[in-house]
HTML snippet that shows the backbone in 3Dmol.js (N, CA, C, O; Angstrom):
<script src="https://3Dmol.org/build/3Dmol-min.js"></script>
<div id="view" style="width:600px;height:400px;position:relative"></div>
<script>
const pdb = `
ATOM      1  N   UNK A   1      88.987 154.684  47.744  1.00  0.00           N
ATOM      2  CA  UNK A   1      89.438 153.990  48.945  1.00  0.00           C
ATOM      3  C   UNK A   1      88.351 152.996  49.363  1.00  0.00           C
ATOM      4  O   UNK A   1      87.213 153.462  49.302  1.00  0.00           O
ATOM      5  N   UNK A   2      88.478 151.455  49.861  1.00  0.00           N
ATOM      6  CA  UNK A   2      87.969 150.531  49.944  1.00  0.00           C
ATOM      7  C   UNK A   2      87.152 150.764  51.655  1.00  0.00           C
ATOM      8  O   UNK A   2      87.686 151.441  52.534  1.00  0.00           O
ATOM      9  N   UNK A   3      86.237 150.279  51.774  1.00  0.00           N
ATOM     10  CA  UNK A   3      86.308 150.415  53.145  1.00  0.00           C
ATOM     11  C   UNK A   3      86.586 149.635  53.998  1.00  0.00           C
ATOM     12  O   UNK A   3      85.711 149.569  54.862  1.00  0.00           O
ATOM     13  N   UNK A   4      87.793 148.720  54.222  1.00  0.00           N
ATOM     14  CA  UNK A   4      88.569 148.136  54.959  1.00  0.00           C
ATOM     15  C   UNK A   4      89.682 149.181  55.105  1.00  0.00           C
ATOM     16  O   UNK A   4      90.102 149.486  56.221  1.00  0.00           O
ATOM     17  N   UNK A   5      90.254 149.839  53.761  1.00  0.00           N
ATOM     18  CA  UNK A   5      90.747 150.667  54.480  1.00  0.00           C
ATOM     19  C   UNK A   5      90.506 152.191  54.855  1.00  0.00           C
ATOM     20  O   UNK A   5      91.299 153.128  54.949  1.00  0.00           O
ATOM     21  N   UNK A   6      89.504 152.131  54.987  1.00  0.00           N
ATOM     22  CA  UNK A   6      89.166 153.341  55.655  1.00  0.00           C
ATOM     23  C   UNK A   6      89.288 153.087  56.820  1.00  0.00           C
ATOM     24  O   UNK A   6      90.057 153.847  57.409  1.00  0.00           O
ATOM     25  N   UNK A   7      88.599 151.906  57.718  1.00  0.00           N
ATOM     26  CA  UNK A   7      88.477 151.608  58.657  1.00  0.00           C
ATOM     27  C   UNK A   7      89.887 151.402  59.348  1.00  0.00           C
ATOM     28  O   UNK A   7      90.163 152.026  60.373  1.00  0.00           O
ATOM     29  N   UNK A   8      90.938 150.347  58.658  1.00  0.00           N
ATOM     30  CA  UNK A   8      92.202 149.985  59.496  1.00  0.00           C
ATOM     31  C   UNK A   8      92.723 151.619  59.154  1.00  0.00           C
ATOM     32  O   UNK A   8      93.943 151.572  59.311  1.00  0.00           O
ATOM     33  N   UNK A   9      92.436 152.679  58.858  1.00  0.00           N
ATOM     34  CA  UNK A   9      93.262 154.499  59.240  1.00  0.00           C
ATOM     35  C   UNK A   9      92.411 154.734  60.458  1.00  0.00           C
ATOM     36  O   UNK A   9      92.902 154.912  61.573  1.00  0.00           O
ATOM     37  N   UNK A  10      91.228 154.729  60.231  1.00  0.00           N
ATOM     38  CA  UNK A  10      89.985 155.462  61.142  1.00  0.00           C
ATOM     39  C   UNK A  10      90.449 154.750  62.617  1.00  0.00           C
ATOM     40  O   UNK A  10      90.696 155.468  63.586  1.00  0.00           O
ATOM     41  N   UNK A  11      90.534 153.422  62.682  1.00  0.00           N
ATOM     42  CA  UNK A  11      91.101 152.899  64.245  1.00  0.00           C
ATOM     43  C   UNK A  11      91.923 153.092  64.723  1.00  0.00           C
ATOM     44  O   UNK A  11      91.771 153.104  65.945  1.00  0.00           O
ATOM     45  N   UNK A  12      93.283 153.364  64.240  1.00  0.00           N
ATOM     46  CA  UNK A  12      94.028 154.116  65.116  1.00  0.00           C
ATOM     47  C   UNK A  12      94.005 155.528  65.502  1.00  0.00           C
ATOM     48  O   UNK A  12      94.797 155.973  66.332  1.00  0.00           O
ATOM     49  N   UNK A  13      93.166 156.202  64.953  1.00  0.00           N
ATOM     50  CA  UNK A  13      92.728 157.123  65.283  1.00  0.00           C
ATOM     51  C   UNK A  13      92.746 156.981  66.679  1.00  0.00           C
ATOM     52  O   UNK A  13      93.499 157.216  67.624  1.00  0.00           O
ATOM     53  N   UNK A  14      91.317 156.374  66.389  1.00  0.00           N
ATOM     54  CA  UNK A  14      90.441 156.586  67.388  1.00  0.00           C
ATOM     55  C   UNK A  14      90.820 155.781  68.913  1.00  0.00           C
ATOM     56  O   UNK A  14      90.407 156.069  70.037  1.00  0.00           O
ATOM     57  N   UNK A  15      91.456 155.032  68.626  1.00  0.00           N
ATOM     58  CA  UNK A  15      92.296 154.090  70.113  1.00  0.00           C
ATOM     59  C   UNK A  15      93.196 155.031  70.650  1.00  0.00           C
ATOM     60  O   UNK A  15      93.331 155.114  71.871  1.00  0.00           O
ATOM     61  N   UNK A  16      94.009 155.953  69.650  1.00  0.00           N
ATOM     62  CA  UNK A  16      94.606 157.511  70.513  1.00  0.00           C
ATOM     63  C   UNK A  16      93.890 157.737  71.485  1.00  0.00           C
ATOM     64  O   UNK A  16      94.421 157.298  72.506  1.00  0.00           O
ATOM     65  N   UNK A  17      92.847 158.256  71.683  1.00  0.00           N
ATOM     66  CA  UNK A  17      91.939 159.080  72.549  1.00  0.00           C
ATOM     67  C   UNK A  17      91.745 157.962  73.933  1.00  0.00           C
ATOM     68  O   UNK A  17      91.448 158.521  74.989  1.00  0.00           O
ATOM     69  N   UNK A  18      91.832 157.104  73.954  1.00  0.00           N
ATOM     70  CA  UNK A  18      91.551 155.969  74.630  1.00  0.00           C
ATOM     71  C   UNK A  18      92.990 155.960  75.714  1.00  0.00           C
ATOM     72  O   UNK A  18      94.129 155.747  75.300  1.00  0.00           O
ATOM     73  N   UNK A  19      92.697 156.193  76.919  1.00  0.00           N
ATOM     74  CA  UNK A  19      93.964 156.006  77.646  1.00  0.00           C
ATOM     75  C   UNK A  19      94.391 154.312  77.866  1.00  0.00           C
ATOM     76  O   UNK A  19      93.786 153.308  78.241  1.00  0.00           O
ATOM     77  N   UNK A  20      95.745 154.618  77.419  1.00  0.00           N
ATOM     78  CA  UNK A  20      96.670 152.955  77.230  1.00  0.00           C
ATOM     79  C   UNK A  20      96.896 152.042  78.497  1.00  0.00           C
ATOM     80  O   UNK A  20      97.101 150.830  78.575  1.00  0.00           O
ATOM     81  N   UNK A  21      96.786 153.080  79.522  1.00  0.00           N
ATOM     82  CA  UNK A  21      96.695 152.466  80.955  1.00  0.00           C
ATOM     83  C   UNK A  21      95.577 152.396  81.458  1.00  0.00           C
ATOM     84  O   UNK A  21      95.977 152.656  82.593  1.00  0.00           O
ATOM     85  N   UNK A  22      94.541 152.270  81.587  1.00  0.00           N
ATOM     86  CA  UNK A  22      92.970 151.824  81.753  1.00  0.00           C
ATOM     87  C   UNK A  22      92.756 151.033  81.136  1.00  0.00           C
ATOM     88  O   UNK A  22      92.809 150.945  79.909  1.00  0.00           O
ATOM     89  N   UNK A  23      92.324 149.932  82.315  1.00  0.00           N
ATOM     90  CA  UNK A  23      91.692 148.616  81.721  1.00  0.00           C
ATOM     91  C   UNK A  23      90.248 148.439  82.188  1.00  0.00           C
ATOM     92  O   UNK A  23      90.139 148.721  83.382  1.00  0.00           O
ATOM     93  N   UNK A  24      89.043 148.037  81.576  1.00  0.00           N
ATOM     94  CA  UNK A  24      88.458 147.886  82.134  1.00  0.00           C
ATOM     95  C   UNK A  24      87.398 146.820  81.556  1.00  0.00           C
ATOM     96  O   UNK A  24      87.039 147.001  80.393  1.00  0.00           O
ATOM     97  N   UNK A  25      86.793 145.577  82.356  1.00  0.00           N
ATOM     98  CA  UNK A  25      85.888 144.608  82.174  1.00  0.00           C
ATOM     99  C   UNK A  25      85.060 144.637  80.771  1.00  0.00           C
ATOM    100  O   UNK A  25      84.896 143.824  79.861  1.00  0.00           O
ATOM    101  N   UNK A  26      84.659 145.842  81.010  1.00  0.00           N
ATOM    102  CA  UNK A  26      83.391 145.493  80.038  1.00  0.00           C
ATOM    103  C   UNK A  26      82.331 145.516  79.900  1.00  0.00           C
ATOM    104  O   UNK A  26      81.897 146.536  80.436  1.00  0.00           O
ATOM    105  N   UNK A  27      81.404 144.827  79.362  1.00  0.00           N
ATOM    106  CA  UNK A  27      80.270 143.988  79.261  1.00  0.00           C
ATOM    107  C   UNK A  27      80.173 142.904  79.420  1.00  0.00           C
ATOM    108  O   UNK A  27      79.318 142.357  80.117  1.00  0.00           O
ATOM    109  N   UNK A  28      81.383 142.174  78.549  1.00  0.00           N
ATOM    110  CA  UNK A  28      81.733 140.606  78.668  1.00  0.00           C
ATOM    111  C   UNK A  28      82.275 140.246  80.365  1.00  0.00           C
ATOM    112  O   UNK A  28      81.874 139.284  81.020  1.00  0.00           O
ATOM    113  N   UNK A  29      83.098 141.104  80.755  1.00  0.00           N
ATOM    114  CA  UNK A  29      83.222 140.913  81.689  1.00  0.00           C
ATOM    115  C   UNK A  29      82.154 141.011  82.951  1.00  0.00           C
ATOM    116  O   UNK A  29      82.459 140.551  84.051  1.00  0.00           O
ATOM    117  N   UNK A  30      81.017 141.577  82.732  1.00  0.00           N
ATOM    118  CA  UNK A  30      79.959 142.062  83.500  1.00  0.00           C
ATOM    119  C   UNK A  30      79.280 140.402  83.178  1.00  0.00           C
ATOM    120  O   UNK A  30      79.524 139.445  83.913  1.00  0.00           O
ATOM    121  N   UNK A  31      78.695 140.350  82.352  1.00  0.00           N
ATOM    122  CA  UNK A  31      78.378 138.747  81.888  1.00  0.00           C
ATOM    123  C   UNK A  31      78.507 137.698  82.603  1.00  0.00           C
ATOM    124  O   UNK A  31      77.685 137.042  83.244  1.00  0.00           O
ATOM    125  N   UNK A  32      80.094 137.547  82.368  1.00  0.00           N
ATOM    126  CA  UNK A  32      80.663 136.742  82.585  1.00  0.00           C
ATOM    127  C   UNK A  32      80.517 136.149  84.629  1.00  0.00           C
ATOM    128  O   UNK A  32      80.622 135.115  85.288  1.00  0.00           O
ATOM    129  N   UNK A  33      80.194 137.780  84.869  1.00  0.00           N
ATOM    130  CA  UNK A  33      80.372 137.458  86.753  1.00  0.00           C
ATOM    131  C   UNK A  33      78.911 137.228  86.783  1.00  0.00           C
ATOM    132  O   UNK A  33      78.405 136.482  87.621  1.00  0.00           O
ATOM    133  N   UNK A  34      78.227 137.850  85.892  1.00  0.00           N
ATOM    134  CA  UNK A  34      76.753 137.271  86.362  1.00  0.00           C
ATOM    135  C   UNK A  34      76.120 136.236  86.070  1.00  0.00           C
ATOM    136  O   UNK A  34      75.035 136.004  86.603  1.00  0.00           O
ATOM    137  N   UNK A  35      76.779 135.248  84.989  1.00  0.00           N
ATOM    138  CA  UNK A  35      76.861 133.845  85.240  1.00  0.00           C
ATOM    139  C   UNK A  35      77.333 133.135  85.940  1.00  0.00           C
ATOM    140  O   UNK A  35      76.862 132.015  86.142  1.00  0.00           O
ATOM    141  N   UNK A  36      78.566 133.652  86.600  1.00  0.00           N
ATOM    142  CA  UNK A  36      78.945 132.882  87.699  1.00  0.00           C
ATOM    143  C   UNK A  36      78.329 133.096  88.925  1.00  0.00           C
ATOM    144  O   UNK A  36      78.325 132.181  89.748  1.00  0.00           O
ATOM    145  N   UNK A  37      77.645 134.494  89.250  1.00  0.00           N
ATOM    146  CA  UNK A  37      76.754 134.321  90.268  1.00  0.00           C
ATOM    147  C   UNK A  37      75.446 133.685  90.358  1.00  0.00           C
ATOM    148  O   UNK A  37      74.788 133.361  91.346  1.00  0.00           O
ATOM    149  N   UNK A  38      75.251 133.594  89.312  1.00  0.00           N
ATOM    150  CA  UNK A  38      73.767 132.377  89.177  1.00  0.00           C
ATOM    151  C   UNK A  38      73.968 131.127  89.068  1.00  0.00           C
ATOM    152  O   UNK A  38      73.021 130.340  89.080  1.00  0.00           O
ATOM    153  N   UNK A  39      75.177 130.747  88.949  1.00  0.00           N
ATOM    154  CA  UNK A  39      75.775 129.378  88.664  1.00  0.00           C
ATOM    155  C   UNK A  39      76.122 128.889  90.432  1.00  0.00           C
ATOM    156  O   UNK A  39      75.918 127.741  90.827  1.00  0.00           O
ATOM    157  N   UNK A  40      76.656 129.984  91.309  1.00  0.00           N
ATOM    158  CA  UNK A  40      76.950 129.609  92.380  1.00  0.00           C
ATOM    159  C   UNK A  40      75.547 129.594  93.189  1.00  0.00           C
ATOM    160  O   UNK A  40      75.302 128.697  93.997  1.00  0.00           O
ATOM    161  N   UNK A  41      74.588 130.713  92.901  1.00  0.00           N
ATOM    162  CA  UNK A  41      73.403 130.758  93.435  1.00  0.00           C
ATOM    163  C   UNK A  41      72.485 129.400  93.488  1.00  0.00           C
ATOM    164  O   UNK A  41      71.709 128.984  94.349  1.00  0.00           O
ATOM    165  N   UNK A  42      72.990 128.752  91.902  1.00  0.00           N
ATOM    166  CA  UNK A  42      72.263 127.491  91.877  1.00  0.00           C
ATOM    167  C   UNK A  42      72.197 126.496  92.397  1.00  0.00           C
ATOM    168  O   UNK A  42      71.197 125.855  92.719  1.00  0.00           O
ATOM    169  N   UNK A  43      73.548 126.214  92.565  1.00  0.00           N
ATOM    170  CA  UNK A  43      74.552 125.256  93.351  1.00  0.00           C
ATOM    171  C   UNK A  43      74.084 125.211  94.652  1.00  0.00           C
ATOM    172  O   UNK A  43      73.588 124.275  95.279  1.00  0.00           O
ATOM    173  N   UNK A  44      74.381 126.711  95.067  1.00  0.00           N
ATOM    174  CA  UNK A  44      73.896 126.638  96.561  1.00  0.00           C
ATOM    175  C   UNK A  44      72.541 126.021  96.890  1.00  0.00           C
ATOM    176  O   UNK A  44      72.387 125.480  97.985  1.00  0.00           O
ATOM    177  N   UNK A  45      71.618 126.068  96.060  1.00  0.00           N
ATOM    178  CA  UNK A  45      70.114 126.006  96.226  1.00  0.00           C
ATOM    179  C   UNK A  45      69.985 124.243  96.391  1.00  0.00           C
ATOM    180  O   UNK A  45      69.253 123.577  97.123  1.00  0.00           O
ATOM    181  N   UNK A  46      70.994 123.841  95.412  1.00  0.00           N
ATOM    182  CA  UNK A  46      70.834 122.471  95.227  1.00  0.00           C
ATOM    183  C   UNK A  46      70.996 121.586  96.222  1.00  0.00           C
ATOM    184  O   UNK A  46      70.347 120.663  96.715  1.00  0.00           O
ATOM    185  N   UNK A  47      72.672 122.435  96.491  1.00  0.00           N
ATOM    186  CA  UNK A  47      72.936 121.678  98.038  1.00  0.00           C
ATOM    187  C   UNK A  47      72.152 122.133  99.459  1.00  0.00           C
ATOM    188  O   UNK A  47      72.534 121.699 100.545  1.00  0.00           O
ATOM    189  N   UNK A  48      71.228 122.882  99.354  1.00  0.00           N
ATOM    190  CA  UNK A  48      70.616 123.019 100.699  1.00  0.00           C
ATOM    191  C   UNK A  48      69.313 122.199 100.136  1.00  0.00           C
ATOM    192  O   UNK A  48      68.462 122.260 101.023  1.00  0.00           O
ATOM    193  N   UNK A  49      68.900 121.579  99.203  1.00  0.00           N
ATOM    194  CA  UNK A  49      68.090 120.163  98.799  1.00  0.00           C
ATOM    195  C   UNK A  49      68.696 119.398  99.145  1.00  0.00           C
ATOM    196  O   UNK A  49      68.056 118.899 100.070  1.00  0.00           O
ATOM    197  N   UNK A  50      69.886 118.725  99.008  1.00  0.00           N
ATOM    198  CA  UNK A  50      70.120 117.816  99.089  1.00  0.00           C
ATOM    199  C   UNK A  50      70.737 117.710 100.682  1.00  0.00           C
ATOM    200  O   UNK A  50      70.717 116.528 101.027  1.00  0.00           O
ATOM    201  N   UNK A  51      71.069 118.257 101.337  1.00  0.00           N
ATOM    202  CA  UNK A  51      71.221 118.363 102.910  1.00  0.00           C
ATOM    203  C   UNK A  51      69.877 118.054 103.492  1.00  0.00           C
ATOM    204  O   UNK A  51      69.621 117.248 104.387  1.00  0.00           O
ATOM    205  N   UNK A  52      69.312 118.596 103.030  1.00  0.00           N
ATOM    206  CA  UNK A  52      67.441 118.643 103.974  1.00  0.00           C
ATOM    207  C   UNK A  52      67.223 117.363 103.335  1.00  0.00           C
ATOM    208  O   UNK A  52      65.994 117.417 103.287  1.00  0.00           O
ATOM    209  N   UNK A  53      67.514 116.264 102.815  1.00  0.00           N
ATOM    210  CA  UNK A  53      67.285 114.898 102.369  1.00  0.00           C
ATOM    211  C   UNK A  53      67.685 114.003 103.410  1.00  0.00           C
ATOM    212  O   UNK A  53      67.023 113.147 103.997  1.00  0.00           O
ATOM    213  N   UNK A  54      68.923 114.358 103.544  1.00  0.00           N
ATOM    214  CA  UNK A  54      69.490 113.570 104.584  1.00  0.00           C
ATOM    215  C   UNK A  54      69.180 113.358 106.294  1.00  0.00           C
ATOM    216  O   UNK A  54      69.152 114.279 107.111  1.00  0.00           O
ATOM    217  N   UNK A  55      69.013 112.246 106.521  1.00  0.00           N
ATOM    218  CA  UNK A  55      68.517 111.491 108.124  1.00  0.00           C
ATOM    219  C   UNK A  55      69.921 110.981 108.551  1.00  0.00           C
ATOM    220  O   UNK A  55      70.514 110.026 108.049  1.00  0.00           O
ATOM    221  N   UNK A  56      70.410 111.886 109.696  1.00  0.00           N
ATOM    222  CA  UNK A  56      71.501 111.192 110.111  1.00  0.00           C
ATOM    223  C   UNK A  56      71.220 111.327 111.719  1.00  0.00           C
ATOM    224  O   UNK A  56      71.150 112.292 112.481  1.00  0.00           O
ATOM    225  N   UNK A  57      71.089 109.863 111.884  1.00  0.00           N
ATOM    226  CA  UNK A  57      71.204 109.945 113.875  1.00  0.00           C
ATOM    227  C   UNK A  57      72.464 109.771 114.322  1.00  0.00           C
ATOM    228  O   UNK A  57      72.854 108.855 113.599  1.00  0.00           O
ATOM    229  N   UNK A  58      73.206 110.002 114.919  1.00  0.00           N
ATOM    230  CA  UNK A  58      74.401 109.782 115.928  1.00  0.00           C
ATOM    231  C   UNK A  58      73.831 108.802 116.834  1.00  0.00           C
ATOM    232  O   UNK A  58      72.934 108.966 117.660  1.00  0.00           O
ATOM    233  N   UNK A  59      74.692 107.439 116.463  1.00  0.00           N
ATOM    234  CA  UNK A  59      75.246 106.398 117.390  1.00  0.00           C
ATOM    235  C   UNK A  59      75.192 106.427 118.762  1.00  0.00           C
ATOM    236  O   UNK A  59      76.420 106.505 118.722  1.00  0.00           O
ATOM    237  N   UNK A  60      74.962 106.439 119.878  1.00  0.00           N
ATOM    238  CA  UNK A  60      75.051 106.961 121.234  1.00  0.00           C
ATOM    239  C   UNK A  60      76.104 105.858 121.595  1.00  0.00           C
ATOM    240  O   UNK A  60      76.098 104.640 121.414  1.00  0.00           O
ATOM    241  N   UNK A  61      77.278 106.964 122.339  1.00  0.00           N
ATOM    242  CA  UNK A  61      77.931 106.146 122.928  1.00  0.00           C
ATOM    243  C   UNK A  61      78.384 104.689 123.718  1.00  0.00           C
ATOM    244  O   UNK A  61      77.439 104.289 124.397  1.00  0.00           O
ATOM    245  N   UNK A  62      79.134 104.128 123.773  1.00  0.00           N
ATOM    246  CA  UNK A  62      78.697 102.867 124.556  1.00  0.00           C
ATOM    247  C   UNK A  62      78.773 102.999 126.226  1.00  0.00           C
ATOM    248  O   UNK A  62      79.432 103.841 126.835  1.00  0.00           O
ATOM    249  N   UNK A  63      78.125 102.196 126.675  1.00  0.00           N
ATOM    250  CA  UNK A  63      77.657 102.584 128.290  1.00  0.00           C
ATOM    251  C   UNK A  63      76.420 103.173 128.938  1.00  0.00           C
ATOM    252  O   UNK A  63      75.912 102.994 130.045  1.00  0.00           O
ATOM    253  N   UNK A  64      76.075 103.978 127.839  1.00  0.00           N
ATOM    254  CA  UNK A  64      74.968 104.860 128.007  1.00  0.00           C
ATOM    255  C   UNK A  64      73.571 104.232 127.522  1.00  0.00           C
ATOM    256  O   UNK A  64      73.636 103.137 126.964  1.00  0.00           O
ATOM    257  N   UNK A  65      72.645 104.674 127.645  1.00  0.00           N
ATOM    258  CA  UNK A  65      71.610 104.436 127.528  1.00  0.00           C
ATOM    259  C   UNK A  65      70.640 105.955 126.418  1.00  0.00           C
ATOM    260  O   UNK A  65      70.860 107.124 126.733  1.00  0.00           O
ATOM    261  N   UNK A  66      69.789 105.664 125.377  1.00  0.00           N
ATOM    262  CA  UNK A  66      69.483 107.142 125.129  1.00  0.00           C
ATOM    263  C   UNK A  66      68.888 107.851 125.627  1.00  0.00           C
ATOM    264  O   UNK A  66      67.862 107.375 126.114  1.00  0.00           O
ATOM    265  N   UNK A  67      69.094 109.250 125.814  1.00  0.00           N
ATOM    266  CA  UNK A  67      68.194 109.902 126.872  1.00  0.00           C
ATOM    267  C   UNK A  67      68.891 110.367 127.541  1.00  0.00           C
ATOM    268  O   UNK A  67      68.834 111.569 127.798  1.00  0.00           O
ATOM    269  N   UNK A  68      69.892 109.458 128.105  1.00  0.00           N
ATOM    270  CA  UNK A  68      70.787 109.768 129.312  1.00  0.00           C
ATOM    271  C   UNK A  68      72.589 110.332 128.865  1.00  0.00           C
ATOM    272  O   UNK A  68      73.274 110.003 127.896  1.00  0.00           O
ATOM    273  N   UNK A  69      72.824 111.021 129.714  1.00  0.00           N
ATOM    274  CA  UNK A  69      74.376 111.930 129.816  1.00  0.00           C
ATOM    275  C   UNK A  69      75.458 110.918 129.668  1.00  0.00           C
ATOM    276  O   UNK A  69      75.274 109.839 130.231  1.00  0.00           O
ATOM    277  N   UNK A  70      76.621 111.109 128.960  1.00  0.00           N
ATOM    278  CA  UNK A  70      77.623 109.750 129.391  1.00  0.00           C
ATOM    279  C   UNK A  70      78.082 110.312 130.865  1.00  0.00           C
ATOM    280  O   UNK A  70      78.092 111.515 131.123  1.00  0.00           O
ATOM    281  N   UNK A  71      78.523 109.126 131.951  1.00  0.00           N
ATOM    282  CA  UNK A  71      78.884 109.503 132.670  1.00  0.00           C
ATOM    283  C   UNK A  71      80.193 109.866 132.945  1.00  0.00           C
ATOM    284  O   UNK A  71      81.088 109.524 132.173  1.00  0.00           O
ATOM    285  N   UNK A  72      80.430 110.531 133.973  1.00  0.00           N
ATOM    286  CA  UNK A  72      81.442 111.471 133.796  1.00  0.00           C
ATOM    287  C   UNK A  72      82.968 110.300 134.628  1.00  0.00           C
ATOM    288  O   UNK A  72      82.916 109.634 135.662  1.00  0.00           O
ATOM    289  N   UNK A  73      83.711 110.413 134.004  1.00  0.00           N
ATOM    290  CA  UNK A  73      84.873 109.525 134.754  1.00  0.00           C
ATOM    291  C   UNK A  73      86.145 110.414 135.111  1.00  0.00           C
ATOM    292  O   UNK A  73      86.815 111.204 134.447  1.00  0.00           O
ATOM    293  N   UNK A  74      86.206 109.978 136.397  1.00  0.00           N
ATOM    294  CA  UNK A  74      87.139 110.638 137.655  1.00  0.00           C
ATOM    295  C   UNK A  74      88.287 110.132 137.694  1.00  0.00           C
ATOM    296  O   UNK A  74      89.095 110.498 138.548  1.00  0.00           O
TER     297      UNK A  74
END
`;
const viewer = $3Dmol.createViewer("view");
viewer.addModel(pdb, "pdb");
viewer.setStyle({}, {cartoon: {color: "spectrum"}});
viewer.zoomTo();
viewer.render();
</script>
């Protein structure tokens, strides 16, 4: 007996024992989220660089002066 087929008898074996309704991730699946959490971790890091770059003043209303409250209209 070759051992290919030893192996394609020996696997169904052994997938018997294995319940057909349980699914579960993995490793690959473990991987897979912990690249995406370092991928989002990164991201995040980047954009709180690139926020702290930015100088933005607000325009002050017209009428007003800076410093001062707009005034209030009755």
């Amino acid at each position: 007996m070759s051992a290919h087929q030893a192996l394609t008898h020996l696997v169904p074996l052994a997938a018997k024992e294995l319940d057909e309704n349980k699914v579960t991730p993995g490793v690959l699946g473990f991987i897979v989220f912990a690249v995406m959490a370092l991928a989002v971790w990164a991201l995040m890091k980047s954009m709180n660089r690139h926020m702290n770059r930015v100088n933005f003043e607000e325009t002050p209303a017209r009428g007003t002066t800076p410093g001062k409250a707009p005034a209030a209209q009755e």
